[in-house]
N, C-alpha and C positions, 0 to 999 in steps of 0.2 A: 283444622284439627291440630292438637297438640299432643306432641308424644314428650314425654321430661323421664331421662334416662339417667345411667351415671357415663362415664364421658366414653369409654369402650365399647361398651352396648351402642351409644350413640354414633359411634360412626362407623359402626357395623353398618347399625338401619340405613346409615346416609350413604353411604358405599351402596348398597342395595337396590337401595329406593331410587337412585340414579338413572336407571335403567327406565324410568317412567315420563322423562323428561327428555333420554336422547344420550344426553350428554352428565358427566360429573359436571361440568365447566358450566353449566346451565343454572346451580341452583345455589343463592345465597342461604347462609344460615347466620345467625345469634343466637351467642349466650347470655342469655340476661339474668340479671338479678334483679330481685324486688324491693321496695322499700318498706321497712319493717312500720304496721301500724297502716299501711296505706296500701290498699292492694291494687290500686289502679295507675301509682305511678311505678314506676323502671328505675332500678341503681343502675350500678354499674355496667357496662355491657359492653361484648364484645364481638365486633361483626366482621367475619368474614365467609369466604365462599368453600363450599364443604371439600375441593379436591385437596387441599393442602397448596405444595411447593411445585411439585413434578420435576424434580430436578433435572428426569431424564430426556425431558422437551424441553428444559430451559435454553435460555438462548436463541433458538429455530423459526420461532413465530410464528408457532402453530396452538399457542394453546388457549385456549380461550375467556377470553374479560368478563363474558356477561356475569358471571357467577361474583365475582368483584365487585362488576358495577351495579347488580343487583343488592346486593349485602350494602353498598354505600345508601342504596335509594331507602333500603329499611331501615339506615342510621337514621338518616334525615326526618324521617317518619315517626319513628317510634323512641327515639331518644331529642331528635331537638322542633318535635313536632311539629317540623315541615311537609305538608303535604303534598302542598303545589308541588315542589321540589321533585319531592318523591314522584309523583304521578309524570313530572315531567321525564326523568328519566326514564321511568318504565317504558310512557308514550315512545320515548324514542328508541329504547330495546325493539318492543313490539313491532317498529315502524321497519326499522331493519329487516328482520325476521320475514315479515310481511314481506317485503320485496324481494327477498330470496338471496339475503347476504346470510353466508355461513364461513366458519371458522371448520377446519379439516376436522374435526369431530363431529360435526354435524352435517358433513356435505354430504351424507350419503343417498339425501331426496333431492340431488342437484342445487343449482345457484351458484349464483357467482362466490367463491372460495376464497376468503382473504384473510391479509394475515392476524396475526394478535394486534400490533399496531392500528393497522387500519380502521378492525373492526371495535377498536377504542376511539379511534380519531371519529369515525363517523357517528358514534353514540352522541359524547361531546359535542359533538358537530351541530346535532339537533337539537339538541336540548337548550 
């Protein structure tokens, strides 16, 4: 489902909605634009993960990539229509997750705990 807000409203709802997933850190988003005359292809777009910057955990290595590296895997997808790509990285989100790797926002159903790094490096890693 799609919700198409104006940008305020929009990340009210994604502030919100966050809570359904765990984590903010968890969920990639895009803005995209359409091609005028052509409704099945994408202008211009722009992907990233709905927390913003977090200044106030920068540095510490606690905060969490998936939301990054999800937004990269829907570049790939839906802007240079790579799919394999995309599914590869998901596969390896998923894979993590599955094994009980968590970033300190989502340890709170246990697993091994690591940091922003790591839980980059091991994405990467798989893919």
């Amino acid at each position: 489902d799609v919700i198409v807000s104006e940008n305020t409203f929009g990340d009210i709802l994604t502030d919100e909605a966050s809570v359904l997933s765990g984590s903010m850190g968890m969920l990639p988003s895009a803005s995209v634009s359409g091609v005028p005359g052509q409704s099945k292809r994408l202008g211009p777009a722009l992907y990233e993960p709905i927390h913003g910057t977090a200044p106030d955990i920068a540095g510490r290595g606690v905060a969490n990539p998936i939301g990054t590296v999800l937004s990269m895997a829907m570049m790939l997808r839906y802007s240079f229509g790579l799919e394999e790509e995309a599914s590869a990285v998901e596969t390896s989100v998923d894979g993590l997750l599955a094994e009980g790797y968590r970033t300190p926002d989502i340890a709170g159903d246990g697993g091994d705990v690591v940091s922003t790094s790591k839980m980059g490096d091991d994405i990467a890693g798989r893919v």
